[in-house]
N, CA, C and O atoms as a MOPAC input file, in Angstrom:
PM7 MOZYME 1SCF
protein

 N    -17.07500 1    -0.79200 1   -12.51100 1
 C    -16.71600 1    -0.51200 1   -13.88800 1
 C    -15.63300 1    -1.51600 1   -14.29400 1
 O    -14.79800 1    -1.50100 1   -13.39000 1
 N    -15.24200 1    -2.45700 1   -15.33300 1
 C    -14.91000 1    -3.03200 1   -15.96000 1
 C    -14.26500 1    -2.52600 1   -17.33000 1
 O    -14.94300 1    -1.98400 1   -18.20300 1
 N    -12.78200 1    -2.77000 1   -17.44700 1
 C    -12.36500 1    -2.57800 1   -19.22000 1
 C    -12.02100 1    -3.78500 1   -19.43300 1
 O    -11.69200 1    -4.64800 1   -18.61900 1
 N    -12.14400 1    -3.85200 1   -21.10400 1
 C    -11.68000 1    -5.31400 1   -21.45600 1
 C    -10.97300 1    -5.15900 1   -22.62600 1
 O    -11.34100 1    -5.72100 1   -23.65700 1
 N     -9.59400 1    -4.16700 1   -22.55900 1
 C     -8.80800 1    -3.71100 1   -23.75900 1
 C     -8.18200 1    -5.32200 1   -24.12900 1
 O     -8.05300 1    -6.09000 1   -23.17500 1
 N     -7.86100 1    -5.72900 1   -25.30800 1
 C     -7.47200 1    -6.46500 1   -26.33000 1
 C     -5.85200 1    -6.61900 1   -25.36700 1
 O     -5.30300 1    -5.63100 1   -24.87800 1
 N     -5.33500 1    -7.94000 1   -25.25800 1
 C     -4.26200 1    -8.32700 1   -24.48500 1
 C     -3.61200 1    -9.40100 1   -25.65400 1
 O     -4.22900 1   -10.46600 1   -25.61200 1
 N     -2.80000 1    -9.39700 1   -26.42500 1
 C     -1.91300 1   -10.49400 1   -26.93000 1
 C     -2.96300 1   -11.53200 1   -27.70000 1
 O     -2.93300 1   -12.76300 1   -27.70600 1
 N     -3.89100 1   -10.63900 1   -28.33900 1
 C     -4.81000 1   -11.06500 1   -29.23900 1
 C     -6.09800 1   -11.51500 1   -28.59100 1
 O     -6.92200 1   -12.12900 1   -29.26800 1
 N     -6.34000 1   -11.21500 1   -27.18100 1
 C     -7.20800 1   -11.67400 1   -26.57800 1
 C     -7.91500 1   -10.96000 1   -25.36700 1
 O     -7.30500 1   -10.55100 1   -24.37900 1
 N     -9.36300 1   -10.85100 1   -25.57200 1
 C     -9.91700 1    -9.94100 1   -24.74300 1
 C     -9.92200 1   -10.49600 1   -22.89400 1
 O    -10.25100 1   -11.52800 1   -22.30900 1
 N     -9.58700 1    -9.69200 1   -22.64900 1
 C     -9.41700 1    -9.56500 1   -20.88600 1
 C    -10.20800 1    -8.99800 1   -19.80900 1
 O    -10.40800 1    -8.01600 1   -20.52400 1
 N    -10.71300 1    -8.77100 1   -18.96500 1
 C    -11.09400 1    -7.87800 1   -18.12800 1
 C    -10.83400 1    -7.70600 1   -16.63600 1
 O    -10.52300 1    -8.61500 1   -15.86500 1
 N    -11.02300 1    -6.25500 1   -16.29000 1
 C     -9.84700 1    -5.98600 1   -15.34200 1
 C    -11.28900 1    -4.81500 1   -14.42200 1
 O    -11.91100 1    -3.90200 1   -14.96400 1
 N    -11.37100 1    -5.09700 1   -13.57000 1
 C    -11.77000 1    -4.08400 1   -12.50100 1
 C    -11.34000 1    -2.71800 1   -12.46500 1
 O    -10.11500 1    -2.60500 1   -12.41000 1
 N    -11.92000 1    -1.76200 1   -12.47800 1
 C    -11.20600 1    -0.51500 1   -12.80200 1
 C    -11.77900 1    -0.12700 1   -11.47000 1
 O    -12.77600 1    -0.83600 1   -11.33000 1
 N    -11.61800 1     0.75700 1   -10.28300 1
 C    -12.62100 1     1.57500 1    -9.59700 1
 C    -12.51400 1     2.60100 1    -9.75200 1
 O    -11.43900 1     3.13700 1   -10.02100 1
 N    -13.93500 1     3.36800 1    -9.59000 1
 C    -13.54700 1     4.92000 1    -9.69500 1
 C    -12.87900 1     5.61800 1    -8.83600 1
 O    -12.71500 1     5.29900 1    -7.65800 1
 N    -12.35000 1     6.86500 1    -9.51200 1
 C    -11.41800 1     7.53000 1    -8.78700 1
 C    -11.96000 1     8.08500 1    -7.57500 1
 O    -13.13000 1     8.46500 1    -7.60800 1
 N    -11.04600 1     8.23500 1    -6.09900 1
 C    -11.36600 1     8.51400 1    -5.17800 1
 C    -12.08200 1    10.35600 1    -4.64200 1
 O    -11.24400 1    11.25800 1    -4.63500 1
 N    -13.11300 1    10.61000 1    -4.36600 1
 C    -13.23600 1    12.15000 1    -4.28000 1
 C    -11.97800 1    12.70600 1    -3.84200 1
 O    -11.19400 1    12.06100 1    -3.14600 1
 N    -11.74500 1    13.99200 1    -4.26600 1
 C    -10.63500 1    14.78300 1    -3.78900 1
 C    -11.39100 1    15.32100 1    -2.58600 1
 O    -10.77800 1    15.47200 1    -1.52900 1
 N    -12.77900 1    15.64500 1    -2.68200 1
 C    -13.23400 1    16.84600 1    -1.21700 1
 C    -14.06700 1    15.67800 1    -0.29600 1
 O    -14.93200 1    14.92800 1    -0.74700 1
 N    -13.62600 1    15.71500 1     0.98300 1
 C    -12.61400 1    16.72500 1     1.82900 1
 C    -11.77400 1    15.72700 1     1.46000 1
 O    -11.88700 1    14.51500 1     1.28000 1
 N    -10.33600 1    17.05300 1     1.34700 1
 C     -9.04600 1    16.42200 1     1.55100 1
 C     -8.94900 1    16.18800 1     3.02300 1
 O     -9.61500 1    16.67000 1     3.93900 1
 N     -7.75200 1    15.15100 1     3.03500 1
 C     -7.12700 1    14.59600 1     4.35600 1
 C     -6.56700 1    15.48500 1     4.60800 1
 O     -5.60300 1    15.77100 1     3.89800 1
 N     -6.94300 1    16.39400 1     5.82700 1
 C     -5.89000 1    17.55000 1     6.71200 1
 C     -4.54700 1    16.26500 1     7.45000 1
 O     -4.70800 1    15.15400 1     7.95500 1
 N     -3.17800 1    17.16300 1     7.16600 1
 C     -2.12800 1    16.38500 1     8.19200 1
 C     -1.61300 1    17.38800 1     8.81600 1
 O     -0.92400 1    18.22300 1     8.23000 1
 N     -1.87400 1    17.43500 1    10.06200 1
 C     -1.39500 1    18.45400 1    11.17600 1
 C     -0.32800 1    17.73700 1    11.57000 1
 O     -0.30500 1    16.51200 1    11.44600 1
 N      0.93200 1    18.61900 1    12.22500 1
 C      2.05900 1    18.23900 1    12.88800 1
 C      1.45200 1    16.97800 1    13.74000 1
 O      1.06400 1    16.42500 1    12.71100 1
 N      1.23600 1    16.49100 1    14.28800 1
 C      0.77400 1    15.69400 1    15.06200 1
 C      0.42200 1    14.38400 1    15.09100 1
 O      0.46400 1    13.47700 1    15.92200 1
 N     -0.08600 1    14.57800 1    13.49600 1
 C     -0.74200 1    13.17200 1    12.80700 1
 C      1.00100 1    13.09000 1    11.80300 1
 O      1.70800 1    12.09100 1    11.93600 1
 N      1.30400 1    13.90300 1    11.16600 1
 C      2.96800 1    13.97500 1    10.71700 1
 C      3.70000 1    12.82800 1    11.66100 1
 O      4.04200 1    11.67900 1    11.38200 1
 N      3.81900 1    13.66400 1    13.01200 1
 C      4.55100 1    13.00300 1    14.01000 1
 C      3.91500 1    11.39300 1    13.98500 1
 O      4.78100 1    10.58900 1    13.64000 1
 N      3.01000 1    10.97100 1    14.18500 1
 C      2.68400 1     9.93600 1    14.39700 1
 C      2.79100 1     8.98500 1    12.89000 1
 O      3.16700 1     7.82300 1    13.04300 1
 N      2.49500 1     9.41800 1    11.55600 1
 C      2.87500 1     8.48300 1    10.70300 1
 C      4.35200 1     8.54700 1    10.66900 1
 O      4.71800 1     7.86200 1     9.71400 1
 N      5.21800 1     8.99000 1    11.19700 1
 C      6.61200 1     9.02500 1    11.05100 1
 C      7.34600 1     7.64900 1    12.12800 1
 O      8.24200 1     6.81400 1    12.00500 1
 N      6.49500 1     7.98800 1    13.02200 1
 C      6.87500 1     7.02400 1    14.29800 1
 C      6.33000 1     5.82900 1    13.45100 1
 O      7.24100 1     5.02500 1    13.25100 1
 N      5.03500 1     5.40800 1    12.83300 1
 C      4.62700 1     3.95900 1    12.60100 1
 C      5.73100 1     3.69000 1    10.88400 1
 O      5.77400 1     2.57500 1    10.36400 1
 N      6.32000 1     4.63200 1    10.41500 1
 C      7.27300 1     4.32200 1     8.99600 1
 C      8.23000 1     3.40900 1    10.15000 1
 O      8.48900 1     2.23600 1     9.88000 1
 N      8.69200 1     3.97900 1    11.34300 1
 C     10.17400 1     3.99800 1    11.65600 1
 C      9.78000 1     2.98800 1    12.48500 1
 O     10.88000 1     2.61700 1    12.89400 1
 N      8.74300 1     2.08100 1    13.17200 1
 C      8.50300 1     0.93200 1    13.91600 1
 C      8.64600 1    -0.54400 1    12.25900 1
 O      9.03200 1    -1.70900 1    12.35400 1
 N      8.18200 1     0.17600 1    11.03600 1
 C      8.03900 1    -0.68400 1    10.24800 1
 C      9.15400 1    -0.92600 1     9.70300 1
 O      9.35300 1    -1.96600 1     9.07400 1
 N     10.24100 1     0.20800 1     9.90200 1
 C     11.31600 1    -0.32300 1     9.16900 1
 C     12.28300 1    -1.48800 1    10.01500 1
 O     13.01000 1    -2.34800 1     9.51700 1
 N     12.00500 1    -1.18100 1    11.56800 1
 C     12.50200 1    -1.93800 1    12.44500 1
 C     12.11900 1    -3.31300 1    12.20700 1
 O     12.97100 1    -4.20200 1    12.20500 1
 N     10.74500 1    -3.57200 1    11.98100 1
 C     10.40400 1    -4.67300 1    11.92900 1
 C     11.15600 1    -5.68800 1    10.21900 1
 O     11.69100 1    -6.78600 1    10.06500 1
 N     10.91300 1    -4.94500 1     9.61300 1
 C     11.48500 1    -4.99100 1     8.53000 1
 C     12.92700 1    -5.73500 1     8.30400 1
 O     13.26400 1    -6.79300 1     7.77200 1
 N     13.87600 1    -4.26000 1     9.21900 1
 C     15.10200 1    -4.88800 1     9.34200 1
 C     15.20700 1    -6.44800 1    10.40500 1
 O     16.03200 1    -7.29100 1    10.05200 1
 N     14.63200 1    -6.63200 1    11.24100 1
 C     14.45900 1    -7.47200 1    12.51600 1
 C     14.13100 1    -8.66100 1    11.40000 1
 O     15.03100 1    -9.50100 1    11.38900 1
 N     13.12800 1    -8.91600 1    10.52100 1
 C     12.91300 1   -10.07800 1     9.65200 1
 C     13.85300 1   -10.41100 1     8.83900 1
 O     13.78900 1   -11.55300 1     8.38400 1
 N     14.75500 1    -9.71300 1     8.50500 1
 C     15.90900 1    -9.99000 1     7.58800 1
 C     17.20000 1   -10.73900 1     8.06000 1
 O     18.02200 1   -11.16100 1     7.24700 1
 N     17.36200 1   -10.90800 1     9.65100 1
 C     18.16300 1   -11.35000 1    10.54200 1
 C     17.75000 1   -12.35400 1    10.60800 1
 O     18.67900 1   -13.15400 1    10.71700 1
 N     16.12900 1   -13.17100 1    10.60200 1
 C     16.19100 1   -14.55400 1    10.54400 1
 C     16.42800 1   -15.73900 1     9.22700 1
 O     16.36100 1   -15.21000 1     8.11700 1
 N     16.63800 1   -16.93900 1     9.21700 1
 C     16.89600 1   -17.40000 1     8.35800 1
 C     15.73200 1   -17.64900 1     7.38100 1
 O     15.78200 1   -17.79900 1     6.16000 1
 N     14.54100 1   -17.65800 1     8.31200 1
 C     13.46900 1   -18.33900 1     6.96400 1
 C     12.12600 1   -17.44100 1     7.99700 1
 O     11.51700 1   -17.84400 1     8.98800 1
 N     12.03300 1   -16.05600 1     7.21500 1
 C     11.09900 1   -15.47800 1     7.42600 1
 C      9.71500 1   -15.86200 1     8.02700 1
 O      9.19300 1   -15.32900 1     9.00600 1
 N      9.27500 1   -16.74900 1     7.36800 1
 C      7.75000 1   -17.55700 1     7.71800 1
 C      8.21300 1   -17.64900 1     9.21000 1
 O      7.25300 1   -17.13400 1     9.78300 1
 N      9.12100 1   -18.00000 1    10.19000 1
 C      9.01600 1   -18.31600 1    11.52100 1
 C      8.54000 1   -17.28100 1    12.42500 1
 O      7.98600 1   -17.41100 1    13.51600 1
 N      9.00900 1   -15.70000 1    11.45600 1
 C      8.78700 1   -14.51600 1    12.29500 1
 C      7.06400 1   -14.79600 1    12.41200 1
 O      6.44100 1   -15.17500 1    13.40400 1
 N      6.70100 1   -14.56600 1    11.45200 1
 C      4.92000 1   -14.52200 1    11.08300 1
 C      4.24000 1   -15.67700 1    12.37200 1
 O      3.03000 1   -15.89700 1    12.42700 1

């Protein structure tokens, strides 16, 4: 699906996708909790760890 609303006098178009089904929802059991918590808290490490070098691109 495609819109092409009017932009600064000029027609545009933009990819829209449809919205994702709600059913089935994603169950999060303690477990899967625990585990996206551990991969937030490895990313922030990494995160902070890239900010200590001088020119990022070297980490990569």
């Amino acid at each position: 699906m495609t819109a092409a609303p009017p932009v600064g006098g000029q027609t545009v178009r933009a990819f829209v996708p449809k919205p994702l089904p709600s059913i089935p929802s994603v169950g999060v059991d303690a477990a899967l909790r625990e585990e996206i918590d551990q991969q937030l808290l490895a990313l922030g490490r990494l995160v902070s760890a890239s900010s200590l070098l001088p020119d990022t691109r070297l980490f990569l």
